[in-house]
C-alpha positions, -999 to +999 in steps of 0.1 A: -495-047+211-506-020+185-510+014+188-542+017+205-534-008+227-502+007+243-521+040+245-548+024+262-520+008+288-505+039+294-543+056+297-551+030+323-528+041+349-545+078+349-574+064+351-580+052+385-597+087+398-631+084+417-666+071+419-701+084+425-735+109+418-761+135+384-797+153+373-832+160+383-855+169+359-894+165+375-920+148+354-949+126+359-939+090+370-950+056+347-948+024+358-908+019+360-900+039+329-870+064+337-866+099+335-845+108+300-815+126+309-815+164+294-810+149+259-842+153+242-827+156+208-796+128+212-783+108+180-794+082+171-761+066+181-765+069+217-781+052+244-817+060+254-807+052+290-844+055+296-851+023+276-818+011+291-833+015+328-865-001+319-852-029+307-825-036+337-859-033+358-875-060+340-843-081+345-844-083+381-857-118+389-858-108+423-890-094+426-884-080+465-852-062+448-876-053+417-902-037+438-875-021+460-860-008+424-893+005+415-900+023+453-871+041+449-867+049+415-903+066+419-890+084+452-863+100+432-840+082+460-809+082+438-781+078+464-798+042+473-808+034+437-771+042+430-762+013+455-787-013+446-776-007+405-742-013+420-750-049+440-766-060+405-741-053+384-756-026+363-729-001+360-743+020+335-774+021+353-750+033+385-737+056+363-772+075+354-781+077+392-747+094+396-757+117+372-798+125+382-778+132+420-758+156+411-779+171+389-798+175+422-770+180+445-754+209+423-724+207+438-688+206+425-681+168+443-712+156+429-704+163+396-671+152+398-682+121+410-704+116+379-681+125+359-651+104+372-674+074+376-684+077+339-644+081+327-638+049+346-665+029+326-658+043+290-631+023+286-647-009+289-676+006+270-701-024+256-706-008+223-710+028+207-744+039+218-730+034+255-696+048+244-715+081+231-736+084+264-711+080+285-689+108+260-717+137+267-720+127+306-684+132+309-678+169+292-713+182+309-705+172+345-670+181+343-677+215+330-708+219+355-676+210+384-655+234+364-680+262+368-688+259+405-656+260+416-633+280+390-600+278+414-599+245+413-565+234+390-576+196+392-612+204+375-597+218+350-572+194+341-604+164+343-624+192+318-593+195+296-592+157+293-627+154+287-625+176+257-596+159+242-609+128+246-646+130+246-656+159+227-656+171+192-638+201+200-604+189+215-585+223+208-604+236+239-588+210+258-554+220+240-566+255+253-575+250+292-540+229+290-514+256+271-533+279+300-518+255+328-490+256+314-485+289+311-490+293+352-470+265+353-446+252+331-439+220+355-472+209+355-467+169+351-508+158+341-509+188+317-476+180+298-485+144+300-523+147+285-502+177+256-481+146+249-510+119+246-531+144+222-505+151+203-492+112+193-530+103+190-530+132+164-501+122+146-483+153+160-447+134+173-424+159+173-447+182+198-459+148+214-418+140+221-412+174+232-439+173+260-429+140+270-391+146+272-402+179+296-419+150+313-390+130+318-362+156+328-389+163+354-400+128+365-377+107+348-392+072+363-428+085+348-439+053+334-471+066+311-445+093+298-420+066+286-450+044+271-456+068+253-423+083+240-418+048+229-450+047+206-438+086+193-408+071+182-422+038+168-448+057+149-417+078+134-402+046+127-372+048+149-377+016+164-346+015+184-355+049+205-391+033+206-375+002+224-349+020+245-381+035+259-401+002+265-369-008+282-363+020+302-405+015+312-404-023+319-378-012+347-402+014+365-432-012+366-441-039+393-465-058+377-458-091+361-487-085+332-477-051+325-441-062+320-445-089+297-475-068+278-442-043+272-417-071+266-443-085+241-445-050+226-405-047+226-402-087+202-432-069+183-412-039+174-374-064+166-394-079+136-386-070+104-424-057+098-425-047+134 
């Protein structure tokens, strides 16, 4: 298991947040054709989810389900579209009905929704178009839940995220996260997202020094010790790196994740480990 792989494992467990609704921008209705989110100008490297929607449409063999796809897309009756995307399988398509509710909704929860619902399905992003899409949904609704409700500590760690992960401008994440931590220097999800930026960055020292805060806190915090193992096999002290996977493999219940880290562990004892 490489780098990105043990990141990703440790990434997986913060990862199980939330689920549903995003935007409504009125314009005249044509045959099935959606209505493009609020990038007019987007890359070239990212979806155009309205070509996307049309062509799910035209994939329904169904055609009760097709016409009922159709009704409500044309009704602007998201919340339902949102369920029948979901009974087909069409999770991106879930995703931009999530988005066009909120959007109408304008409420904190909606946002969230959109925005945790779009986290979860990054990771097992199809390609980069998708990947890109899904980036920009994440950082606007996020910071649309951030700014209708400004109290909320929980929004802001979700924003911080999303800009460390999903934007191009990841200090303002480091920003929104040395603020938390300045309220509160115990603040587990802030020191543990400090300590993930900073060994994806090739920052290990700072990444250690989070992480060990981490552990004196929560010592059997098993995304902490994932990565304080990679921190220290990047710095090529493989025998911290495994005292760590070790110490891990204890704190964990399932049989995959175990021998993923035990696999990991024989990976690092080679000689070109």
């Amino acid at each position: 298991m490489n780098k990105n792989q043990i990141i990703a494992v440790s990434f997986c467990a913060l990862l199980c947040i939330g689920l549903y609704l995003f935007t409504d921008i009125k314009k005249p209705k044509e045959e099935i054709a959606p209505v493009a989110h609020e990038h007019e100008a987007a890359p070239v490297d990212m979806l155009n989810i309205e070509a996307y929607l049309t062509q799910v449409h035209k994939e329904i063999t169904d055609s009760a389900i097709r016409q009922r796809a159709s009704k409500l897309f044309l009704a602007d009756s998201f919340v339902a579209l949102s369920e029948l995307y979901y009974k087909i399988d069409k999770p991106i398509a879930v995703a931009y009905t999530l988005i066009k509710q909120s959007e109408t909704e304008k409420t904190a929860t909606a946002y969230l929704r959109a925005g945790d619902y779009c986290s979860m399905l990054i990771e097992t992003a199809p390609d980069e178009k998708v990947h890109n899409y899904l980036n920009a949904q994440i950082v606007q609704s996020y910071e649309q839940a951030a700014a209708l409700d400004t109290a909320n500590e929980k929004i802001k760690l979700r924003l911080a995220g999303a800009y460390l992960e999903n934007s191009p401008e990841p200090m303002k994440g480091v920003s929104m996260l040395m603020a938390i931590i300045d309220r509160d220097s115990s603040d587990i999800d802030a020191l543990v997202m400090l300590g993930r930026f900073g060994l994806v960055s090739g920052q290990f020292d700072k990444a250690i020094a989070r992480l060990e805060k981490v552990l004196y806190l929560r010592p059997q915090n098993s995304e902490a010790l994932l990565l304080m193992a990679e921190a220290y096999n990047s710095k090529g002290d493989k025998n911290k790196a495994i005292e760590y996977l070790e110490r891990c493999k204890k704190t964990v219940t399932n049989p995959e994740l175990k021998k993923e880290i035990e696999n990991h562990i024989q990976s690092i004892k080679k000689p070109n480990g």
